[in-house]
C-alpha positions in Angstrom: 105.5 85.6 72.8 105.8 81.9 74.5 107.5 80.5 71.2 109.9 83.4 71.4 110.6 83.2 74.8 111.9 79.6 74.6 113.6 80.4 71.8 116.1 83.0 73.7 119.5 81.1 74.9 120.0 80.4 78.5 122.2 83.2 79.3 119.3 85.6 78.3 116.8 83.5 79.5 116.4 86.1 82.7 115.4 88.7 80.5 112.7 86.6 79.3 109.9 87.9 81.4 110.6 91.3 80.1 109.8 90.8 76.1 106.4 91.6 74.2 105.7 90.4 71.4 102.2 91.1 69.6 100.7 90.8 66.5 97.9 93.9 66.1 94.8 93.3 63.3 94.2 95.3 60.5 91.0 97.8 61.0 89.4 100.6 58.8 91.5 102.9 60.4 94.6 101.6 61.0 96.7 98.5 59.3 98.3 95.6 60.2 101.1 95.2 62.4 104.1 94.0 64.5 105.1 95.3 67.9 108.6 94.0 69.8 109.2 95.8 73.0 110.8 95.3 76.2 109.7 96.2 80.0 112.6 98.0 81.2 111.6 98.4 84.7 107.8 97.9 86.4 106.9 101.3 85.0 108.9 102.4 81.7 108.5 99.9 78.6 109.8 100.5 75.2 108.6 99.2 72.1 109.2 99.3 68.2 106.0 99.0 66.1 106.3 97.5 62.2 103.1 98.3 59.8 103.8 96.0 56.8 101.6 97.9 54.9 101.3 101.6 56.5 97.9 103.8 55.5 98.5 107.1 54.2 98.1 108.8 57.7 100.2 106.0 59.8 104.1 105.6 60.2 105.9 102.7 58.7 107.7 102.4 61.5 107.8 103.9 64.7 109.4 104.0 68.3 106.9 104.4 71.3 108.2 104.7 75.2 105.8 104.1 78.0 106.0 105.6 81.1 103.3 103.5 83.3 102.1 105.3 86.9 99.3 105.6 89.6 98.5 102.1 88.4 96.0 103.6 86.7 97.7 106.3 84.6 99.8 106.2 81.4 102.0 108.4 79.6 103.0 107.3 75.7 105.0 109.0 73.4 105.3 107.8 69.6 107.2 109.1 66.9 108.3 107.6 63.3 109.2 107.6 60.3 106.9 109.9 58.2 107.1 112.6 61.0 103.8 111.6 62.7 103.8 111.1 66.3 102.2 111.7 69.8 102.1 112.3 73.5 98.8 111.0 75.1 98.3 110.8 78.6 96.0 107.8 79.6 93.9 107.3 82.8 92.4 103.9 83.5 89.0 103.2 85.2 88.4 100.8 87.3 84.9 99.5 88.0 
């Protein structure tokens, strides 16, 4: 994400703070992967996840939307494009 941040020219250089970039590990049960997303404000980020080589049960590529509150709570939506998706509503504990 570093690399790509420097990489940005100046006049988008204030947006900078606001990019992820990740690389996700293959497992049994789920593959390899690409995710690009951006933090549109301190609670709503929205990303675009790339398998490069989907499992039967995973999309090739999907759209996910965050929506981040309570500081510990999280609501994610994913959809894509073999008609699998999701709402999940996460709670965080903190110990």
């Amino acid at each position: 994400t570093s690399q790509l941040r420097k990489a940005l020219p100046k006049s988008l250089a204030k947006y900078a703070q606001r990019i992820s970039f990740s690389y996700e590990v293959g497992t049994a049960s789920s593959s390899e992967g690409f995710r690009f997303g951006y933090w549109f404000s301190r609670h709503v980020f929205v990303a675009l996840h790339q398998h490069l080589e989907p499992l039967p049960d995973e999309n090739g590529t999907e759209g996910i939307v965050e929506w981040h509150f309570r500081n510990t709570m999280m609501l994610q939506g994913n959809a894509g494009d073999r008609g699998i998706g999701g709402l999940d509503l996460v709670r965080r504990w903190r110990w």
